[in-house]
VOGUMAR-791732 format. One record per residue (C-alpha): residue in three letters; x, y negated, z negated. Coordinates in steps of 0.1 Angstrom, whole numbers, padded with zeros to 4 digits, always signed. Example, Ala and Ser with C-alpha at 12.3 -4.5 7.8 and 13.67 -1.06 7.14 Angstrom:
<recs>
ALA+0123+0045-0078 SER+0137+0011-0071 
</recs>
This chain:
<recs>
UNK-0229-0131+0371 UNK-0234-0138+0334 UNK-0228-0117+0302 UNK-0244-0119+0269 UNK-0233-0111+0237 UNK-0246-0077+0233 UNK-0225-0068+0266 UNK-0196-0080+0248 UNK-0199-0061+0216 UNK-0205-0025+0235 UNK-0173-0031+0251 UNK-0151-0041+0217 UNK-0165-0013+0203 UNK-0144+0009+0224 UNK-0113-0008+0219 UNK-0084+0013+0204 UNK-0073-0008+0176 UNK-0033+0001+0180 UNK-0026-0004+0142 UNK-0051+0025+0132 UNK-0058+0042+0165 UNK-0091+0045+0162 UNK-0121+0022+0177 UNK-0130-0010+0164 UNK-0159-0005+0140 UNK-0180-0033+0147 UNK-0214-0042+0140 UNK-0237-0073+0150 UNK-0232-0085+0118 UNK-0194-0081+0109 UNK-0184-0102+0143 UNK-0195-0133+0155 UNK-0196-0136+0194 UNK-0204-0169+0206 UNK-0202-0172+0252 UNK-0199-0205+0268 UNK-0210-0191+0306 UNK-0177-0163+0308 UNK-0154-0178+0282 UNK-0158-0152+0250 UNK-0150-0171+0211 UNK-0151-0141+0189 UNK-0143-0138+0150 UNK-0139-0097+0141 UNK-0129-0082+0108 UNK-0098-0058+0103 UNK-0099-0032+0076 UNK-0060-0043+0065 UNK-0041-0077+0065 UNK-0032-0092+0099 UNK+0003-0097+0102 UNK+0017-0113+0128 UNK-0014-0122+0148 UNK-0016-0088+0164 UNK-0008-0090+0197 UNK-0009-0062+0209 UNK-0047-0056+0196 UNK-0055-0091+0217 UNK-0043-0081+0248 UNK-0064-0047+0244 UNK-0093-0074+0237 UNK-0086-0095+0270 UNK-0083-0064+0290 UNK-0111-0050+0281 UNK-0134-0081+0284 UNK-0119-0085+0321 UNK-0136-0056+0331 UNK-0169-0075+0332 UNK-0154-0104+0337 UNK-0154-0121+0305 UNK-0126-0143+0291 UNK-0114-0148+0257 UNK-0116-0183+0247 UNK-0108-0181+0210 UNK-0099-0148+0192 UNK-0101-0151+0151 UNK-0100-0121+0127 UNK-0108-0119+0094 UNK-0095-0093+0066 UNK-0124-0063+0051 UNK-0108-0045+0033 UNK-0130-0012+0026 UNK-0128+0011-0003 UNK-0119+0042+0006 UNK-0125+0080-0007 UNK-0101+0097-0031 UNK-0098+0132-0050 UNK-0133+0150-0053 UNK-0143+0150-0087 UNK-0131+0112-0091 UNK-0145+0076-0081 UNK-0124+0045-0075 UNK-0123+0024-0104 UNK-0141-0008-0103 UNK-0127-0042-0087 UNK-0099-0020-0070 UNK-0109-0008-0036 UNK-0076+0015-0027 UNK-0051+0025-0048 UNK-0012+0037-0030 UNK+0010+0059-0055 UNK+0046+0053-0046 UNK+0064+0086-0055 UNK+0097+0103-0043 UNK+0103+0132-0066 UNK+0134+0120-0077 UNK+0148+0091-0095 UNK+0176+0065-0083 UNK+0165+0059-0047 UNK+0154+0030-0054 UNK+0117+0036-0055 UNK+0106+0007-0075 UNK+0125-0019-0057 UNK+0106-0005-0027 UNK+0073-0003-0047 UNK+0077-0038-0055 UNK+0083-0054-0023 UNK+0057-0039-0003 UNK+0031-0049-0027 UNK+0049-0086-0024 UNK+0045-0080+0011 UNK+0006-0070+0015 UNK-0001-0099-0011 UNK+0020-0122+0015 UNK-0002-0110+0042 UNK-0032-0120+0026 UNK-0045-0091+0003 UNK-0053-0091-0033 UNK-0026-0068-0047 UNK-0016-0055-0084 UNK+0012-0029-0089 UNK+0009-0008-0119 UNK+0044+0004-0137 UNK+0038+0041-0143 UNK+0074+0045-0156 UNK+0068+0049-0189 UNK+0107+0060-0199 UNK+0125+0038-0174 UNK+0100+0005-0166 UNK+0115-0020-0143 UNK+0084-0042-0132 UNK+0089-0066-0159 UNK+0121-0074-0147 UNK+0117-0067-0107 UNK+0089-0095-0112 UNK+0110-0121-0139 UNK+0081-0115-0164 UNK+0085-0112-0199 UNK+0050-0115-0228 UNK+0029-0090-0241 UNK-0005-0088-0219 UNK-0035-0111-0236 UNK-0065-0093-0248 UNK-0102-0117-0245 UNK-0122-0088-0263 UNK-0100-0069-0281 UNK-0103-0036-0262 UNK-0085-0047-0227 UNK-0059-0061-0215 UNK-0053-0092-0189 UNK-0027-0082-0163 UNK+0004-0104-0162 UNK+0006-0125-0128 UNK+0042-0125-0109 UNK+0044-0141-0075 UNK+0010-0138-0074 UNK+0013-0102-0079 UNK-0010-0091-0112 UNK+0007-0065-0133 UNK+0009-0044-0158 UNK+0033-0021-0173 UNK+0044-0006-0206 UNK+0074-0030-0202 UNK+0051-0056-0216 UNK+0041-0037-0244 UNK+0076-0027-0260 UNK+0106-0041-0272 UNK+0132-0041-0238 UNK+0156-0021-0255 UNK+0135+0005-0273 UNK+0130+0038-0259 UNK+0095+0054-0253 UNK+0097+0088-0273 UNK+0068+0103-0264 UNK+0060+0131-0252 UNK+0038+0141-0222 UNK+0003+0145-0237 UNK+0009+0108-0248 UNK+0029+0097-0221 UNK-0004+0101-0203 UNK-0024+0089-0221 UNK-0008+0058-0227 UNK-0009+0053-0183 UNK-0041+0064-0184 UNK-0054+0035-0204 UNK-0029+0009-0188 UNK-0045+0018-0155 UNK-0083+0017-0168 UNK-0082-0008-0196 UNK-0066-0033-0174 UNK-0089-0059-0165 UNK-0079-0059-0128 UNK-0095-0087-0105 UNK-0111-0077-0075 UNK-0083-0063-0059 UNK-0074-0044-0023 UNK-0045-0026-0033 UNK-0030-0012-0067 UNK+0002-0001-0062 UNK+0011+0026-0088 UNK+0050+0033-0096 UNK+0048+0065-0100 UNK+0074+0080-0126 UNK+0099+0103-0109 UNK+0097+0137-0106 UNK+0068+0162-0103 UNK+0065+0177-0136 UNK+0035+0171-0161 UNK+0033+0132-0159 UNK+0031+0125-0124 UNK+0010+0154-0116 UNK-0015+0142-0141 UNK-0014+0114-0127 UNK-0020+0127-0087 UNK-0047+0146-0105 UNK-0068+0119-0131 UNK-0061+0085-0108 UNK-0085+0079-0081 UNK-0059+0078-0055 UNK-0064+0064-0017 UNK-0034+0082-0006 UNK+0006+0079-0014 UNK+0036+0071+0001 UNK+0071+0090+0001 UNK+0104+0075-0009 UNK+0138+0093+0000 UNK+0172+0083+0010 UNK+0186+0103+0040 UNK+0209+0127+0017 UNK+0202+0160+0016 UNK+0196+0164-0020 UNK+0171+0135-0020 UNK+0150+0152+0003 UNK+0146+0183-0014 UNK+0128+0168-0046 UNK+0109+0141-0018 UNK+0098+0175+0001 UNK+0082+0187-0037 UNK+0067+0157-0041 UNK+0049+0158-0008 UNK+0035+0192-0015 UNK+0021+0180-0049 UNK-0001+0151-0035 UNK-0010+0182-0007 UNK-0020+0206-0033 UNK-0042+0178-0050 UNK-0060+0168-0019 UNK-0040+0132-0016 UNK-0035+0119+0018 UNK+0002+0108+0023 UNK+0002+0081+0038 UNK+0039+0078+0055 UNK+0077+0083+0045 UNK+0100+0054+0035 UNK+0138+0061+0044 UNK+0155+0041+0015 UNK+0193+0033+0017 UNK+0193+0041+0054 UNK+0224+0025+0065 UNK+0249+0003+0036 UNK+0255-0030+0052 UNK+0286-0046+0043 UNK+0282-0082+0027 UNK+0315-0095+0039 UNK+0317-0083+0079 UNK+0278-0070+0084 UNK+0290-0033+0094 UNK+0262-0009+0088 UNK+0277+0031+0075 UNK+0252+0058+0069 UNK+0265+0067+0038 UNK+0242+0091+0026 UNK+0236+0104+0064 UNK+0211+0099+0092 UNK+0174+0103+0101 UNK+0166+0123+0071 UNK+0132+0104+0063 UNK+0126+0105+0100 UNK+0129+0138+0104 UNK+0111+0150+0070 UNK+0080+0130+0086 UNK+0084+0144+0118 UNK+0087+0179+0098 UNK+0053+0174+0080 UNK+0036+0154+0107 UNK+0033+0124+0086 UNK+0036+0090+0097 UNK+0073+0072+0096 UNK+0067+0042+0079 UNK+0106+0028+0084 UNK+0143+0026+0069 UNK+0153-0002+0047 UNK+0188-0007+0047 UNK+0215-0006+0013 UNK+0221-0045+0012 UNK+0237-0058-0017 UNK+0214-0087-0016 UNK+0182-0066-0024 UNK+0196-0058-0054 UNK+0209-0088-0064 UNK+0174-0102-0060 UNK+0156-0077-0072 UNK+0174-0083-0106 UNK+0172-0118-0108 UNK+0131-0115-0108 UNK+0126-0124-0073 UNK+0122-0094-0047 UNK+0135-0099-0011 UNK+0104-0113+0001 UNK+0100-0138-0021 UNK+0133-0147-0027 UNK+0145-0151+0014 UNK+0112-0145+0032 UNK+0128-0149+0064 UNK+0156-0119+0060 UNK+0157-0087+0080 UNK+0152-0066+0046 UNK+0118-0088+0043 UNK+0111-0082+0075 UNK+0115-0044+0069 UNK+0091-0046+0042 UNK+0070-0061+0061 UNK+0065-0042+0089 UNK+0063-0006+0061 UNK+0032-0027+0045 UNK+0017-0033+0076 UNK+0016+0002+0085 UNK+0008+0017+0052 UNK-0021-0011+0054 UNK-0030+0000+0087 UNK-0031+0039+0080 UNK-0052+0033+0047 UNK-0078+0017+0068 UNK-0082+0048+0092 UNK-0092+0067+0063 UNK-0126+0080+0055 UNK-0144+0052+0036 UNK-0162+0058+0002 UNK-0194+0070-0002 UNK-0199+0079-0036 UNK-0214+0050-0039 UNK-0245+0064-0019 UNK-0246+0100-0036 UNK-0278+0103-0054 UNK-0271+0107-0090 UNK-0281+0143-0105 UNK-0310+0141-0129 UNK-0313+0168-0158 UNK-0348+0177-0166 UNK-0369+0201-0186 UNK-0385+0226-0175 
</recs>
């Protein structure tokens, strides 16, 4: 009995990837397959980073080569991320396949500390990640990532993001005096995001993270209606009162034809720094259960921990600053599956739209 490599690419291709439940889209070209007699040394591409060696997707692999008797030898995947669609009406800008809004509707749940870390996270994991401060009254990146200077300019018209743990940033933050206050109002509030977002000289990157400001008044619905989103993810704490403006929040990015991509329960559980006992303070499962309402994916519940604050404020995010941590770990596993879920999107194809051609008649 011998198999050949053809035999073994049919049957990957009906693999249920667990991360993105959907089939491994393979082609002859995107894997390499190479046999010695039954043993199997395959290289595949993943449309997200691969975090923690994906088990589980392996033993899928194994199983399925068993069944005509194939072994894996070696098993290697390599990261493609693809660009996926956004609004109709809008393209993705160039060098930035996907861009993730992080919104929650309301401000103080800690929203940037969370938009922060997972991009610190997906760029740990092996993406090419930038995070965009779109708090134009209240910006925190600057500090979150311990950077200070005004963003250089090579041609006089854009601007160079600022790099932070190997994050690349920008943010109006940069731009201002720390202690004065933007007074704009929302025309150019606006404005002013709009050109940090498209005269940023962004390079080649998977994922922008945007910070959206809080609230779903004129700003951020501007914004869910002029950026070329991927998708967005909710932000809550379990309280009651969080959920209410998280819940209007959701519905913009609906009524705008965003795909949300997952809820992130923030301040799930305080855990004391001197005995470790963990209190629901602000209550239990609310996240959960607003994702379970709107049949969205749960993404998971990061704890209130002292330490991530403490971090957060010194310029070096939990990630970063103690890699091995459970609120790390947390992060991790939310980037992984916000990762994951992007990649199960529908991909772009404006790309292959003919362009429309006035002519005379």
């Amino acid at each position: 009995m011998s198999v050949n490599p053809e035999q073994i690419l049919a049957v990957l291709s009906e693999v249920i990837d667990p991360n993105t439940q959907k089939k491994l889209a393979l082609t002859a070209k995107s894997c390499d397959i190479r046999l010695e007699g039954m043993d199997a040394t395959i290289t595949l591409p993943l449309g997200y980073p691969s975090h923690n060696g994906q088990p589980e997707l392996q033993k899928r692999i194994e199983t399925a080569l068993a069944t005509i008797g194939a072994r894996v030898k070696a098993l290697n995947f390599t990261v493609k991320i693809e660009t996926h669609a956004v609004q109709p009406g809008l393209k993705p800008l160039p060098n930035v396949r996907n861009i993730i809004a992080v919104a929650s509707g309301k401000g103080g749940v800690g929203k940037s500390t969370t938009s922060v870390n997972i991009a610190l996270a997906l760029a740990s994991q092996g993406a090419r990640v930038g995070l965009l401060d779109a708090d134009i009254y209240g910006p925190s990146v600057p500090i979150m990532l311990g950077l200070s200077g005004k963003p250089k300019s090579l041609d006089g018209k854009s601007m160079e993001p600022l790099v932070g743990h190997g994050l690349q940033a920008n943010s109006i933050g940069f731009l201002i005096e720390e202690d004065s206050p933007a007074i704009w109002r929302g025309p150019m509030v606006t404005q002013a995001l709009m050109q940090l977002l498209s005269q940023t000289n962004w390079n080649d990157l998977d994922y922008l993270i945007v910070d959206m400001p809080p609230g779903t008044g004129d700003i951020a619905l501007t914004m869910a209606q002029k950026v070329p989103l991927t998708g967005a993810i909710i932000v809550t704490t379990p309280q009651d009162l969080a959920l209410a403006d998280a819940r209007r929040g959701l519905r913009m990015f609906q009524k705008v034809n965003v795909p949300v991509l997952g809820v992130v329960e923030n301040m799930s559980v305080h855990v004391c720094s001197q005995c470790g006992h963990a209190e629901p303070i602000f209550g239990q499962n609310g996240g959960r259960d607003m994702a379970n309402e709107f049949h969205l994916p749960w993404l998971g519940a990061l704890p209130l921990q002292l330490s991530i604050r403490t971090q957060t404020d010194s310029g070096t995010p939990s990630v970063v600053a103690e890699p091995g941590g459970e609120p790390a770990k947390a992060y991790h596993a939310i980037a992984a599956a916000l990762a994951a879920n992007v990649a199960a999107l529908p991909r772009d194809e404006s790309a292959k739209m003919p362009g429309v051609v006035a002519r005379k008649t």
